[in-house]
C-alpha angles and dihedrals in degrees: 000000000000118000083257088068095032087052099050092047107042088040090239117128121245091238095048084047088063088045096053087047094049088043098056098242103116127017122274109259121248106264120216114230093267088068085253117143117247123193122192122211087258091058088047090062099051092051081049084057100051091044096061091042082056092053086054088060094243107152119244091259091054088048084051088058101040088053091052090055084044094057088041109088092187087052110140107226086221092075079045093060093035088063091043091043089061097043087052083056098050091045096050086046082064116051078051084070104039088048084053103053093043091053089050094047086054102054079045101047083040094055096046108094092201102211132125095283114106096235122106130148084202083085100020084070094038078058103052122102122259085246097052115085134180090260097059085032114118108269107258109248120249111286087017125125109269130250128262138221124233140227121270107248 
């Protein structure tokens, strides 16, 4: 079948099906005596493969590596959950982050008053140094908007 079909039936664009060709991390497709690219059902697996390795977030070199155990069939499932086990990690790492920033864009987004004053510690916080944190920050004045903390680097 030509990339368009095996595009369309693993879920894998045509385009990121070139890059991972290029990339080595899949095999370059038989090609028909015209150049054309051929995959076979068994290539369209493996693109169905990567692709839901993608939708789990693994890079392209863990699904390198992942497609390396998957073609071993004296793999040990151990190296398997070890790979999955990082990425876990990774993942839940994170979420730690996003949840921090979200939490910080909402103190900030809640103390902004957002009228027509020029004010705003939305951008009083997106200026500060990297060295400069909430704790070594000037105190707020009374009836000031308050001060708010930013996010670990």
């Amino acid at each position: 079948m030509n990339i368009g079909e095996a595009a369309r039936q693993s879920g894998v664009s045509a385009k990121m099906i070139r890059y991972y060709e290029q990339t080595g991390l899949i095999p370059p497709a038989q090609r028909t005596d015209s150049g054309y690219r051929d995959y076979s059902e068994k290539d369209v697996h493996m693109l169905g493969f990567v692709r839901r390795a993608r939708d789990l977030g693994f890079s392209v070199e863990v699904i390198g590596e992942l497609l390396g155990l998957w073609t071993d069939e004296t793999r040990k499932s151990a190296d398997v959950r070890q790979l999955a086990q990082g990425h876990l990690e990774t993942l839940r790492r994170k979420i730690e982050e996003l949840e921090a920033m979200s939490n910080t864009l909402e103190t900030l987004i809640d103390a902004c008053s957002g009228d027509h004053r020029p004010d705003c510690p939305i951008i009083a916080d997106l200026e500060k140094k990297d060295d400069q944190d909430a704790s070594r920050a000037p105190k707020p004045r009374p009836g000031a908007v308050g001060q708010v903390r930013t996010l670990p680097r």
